[in-house]
C-alpha positions in Angstrom: 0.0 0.0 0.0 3.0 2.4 0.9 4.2 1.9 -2.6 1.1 2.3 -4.1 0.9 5.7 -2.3 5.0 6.7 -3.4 4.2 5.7 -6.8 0.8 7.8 -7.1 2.7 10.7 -5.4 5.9 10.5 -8.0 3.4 10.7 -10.9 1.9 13.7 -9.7 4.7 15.6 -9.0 6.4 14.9 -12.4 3.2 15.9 -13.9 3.7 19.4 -11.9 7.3 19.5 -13.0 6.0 19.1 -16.8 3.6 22.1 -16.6 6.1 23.9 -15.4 8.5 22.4 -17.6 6.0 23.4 -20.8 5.1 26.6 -19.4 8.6 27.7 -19.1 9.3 26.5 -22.6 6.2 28.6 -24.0 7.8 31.5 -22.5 10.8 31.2 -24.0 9.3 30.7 -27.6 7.3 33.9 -27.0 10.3 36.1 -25.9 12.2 34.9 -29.4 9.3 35.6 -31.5 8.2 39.0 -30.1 11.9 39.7 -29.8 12.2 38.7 -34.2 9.1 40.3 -34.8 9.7 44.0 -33.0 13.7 43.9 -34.3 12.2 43.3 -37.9 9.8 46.4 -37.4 12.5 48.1 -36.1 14.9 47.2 -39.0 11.9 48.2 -41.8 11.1 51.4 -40.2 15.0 52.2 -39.9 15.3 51.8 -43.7 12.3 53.4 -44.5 13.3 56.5 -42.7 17.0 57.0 -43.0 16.9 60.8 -42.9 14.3 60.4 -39.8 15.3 57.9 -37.7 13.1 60.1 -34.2 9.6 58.4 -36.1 10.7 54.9 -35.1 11.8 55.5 -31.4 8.8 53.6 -30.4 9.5 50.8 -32.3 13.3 51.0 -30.6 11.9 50.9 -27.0 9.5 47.8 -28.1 12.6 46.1 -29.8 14.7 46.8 -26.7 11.9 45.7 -24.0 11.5 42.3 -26.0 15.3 41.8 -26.1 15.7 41.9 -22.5 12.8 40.1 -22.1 14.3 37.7 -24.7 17.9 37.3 -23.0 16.3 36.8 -19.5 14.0 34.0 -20.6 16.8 32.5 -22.6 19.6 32.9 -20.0 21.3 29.2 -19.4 20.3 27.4 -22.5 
């Protein structure tokens, strides 16, 4: 019976450890696509206003808030 209780116990904790496990992995892809998509904006507007580079310092802080929120969620890969 003890084992039967161990072994029910063991199952739910790796079950815990792969929600985590997926959630943390969700995360990650997120951070690398937002980061992509807002450095690609970024890149566009840049070349699409070379003598005005002010209009795309929104895009710049987006691009630099998903980078650090990129190279946290990515940090020990």
């Amino acid at each position: 019976m003890r084992h039967l209780i161990a072994i029910v116990g063991l199952i739910g904790l790796t079950g815990c450890n792969s929600a985590q496990s997926a959630k943390k992995e969700a995360e990650q892809e997120y951070a690398v696509g937002s980061y992509e998509q807002s450095l690609k904006a970024y890149q566009l507007c840049s070349a699409q206003n070379r003598d005005e580079p002010e209009k795309c310092g929104a895009l710049a802080r987006v691009m630099e808030a998903d980078k650090k929120r990129y190279e946290r969620e990515t940090q020990g890969l």
